[in-house]
C-alpha positions as CSV (number, residue, x, y, z in Angstrom):
1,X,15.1,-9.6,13.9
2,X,16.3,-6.4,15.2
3,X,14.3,-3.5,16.0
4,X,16.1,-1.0,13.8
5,X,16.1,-3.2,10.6
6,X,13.3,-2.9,8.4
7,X,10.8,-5.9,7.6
8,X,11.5,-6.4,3.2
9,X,9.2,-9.5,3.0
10,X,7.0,-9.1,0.0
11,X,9.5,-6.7,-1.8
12,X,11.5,-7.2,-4.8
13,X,15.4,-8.4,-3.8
14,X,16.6,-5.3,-5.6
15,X,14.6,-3.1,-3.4
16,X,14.8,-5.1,-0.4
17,X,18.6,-4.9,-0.8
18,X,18.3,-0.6,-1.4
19,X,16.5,-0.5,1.9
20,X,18.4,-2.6,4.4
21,X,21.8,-0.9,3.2
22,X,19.7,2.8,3.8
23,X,19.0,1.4,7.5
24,X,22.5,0.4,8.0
25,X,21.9,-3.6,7.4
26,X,23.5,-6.4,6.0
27,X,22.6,-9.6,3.9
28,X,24.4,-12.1,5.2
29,X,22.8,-15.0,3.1
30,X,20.2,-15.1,0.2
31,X,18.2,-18.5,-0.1
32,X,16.5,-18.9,-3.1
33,X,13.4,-21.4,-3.1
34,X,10.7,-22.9,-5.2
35,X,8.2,-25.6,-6.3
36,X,10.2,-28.8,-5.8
37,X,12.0,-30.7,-8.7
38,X,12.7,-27.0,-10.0
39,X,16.4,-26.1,-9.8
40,X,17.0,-22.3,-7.7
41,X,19.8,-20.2,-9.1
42,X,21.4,-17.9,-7.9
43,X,18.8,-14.7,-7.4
44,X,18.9,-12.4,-10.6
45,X,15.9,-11.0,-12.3
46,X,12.8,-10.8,-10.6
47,X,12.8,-12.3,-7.0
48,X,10.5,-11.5,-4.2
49,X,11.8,-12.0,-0.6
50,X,9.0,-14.4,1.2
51,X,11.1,-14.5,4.4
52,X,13.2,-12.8,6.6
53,X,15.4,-14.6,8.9
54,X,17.8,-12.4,11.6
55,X,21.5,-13.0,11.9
56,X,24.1,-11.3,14.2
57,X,24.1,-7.8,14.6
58,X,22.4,-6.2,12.1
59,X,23.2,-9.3,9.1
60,X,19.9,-11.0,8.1
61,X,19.4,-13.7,5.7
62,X,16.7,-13.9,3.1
63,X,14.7,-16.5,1.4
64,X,13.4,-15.4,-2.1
65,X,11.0,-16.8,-4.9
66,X,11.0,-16.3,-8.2
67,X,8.0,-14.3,-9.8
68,X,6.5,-15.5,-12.5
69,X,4.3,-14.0,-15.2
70,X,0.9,-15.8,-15.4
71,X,-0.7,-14.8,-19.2
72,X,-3.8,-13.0,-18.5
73,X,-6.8,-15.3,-19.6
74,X,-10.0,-14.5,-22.0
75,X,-13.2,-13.9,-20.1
76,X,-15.9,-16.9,-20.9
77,X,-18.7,-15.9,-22.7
């Protein structure tokens, strides 16, 4: 990866997109992954980036994931 680009891994693709482009980078390619059997769109909504691949210059790809909400449990008595 190069020096001047910013690590986004763990950030949302929206803000991982607002930051590269303030430090002068590019995505070059967005990958979208998941549990298997699960078809990937194409990133919208909420999408982490779990990796961070570099490219030429200052392109970089990224693979994201999906969040999802997990519904908060009841305590056992």
């Amino acid at each position: 990866m190069s020096k001047d680009l910013p690590s986004v891994v763990g950030f949302r693709l929206d803000r991982a997109r607002h930051i590269l482009a303030e430090a002068g980078g590019q995505i070059a390619q967005i990958t979208p992954t998941g549990p298997p059997g699960v078809e990937q769109q194409v990133p919208d909504g909420r999408w982490r980036v779990v990796q961070q691949r570099p490219k030429e210059g200052t392109e970089v790809g990224l693979v994201v994931a999906q969040e999802i909400q997990l519904e908060a449990s009841s305590p056992s008595p």
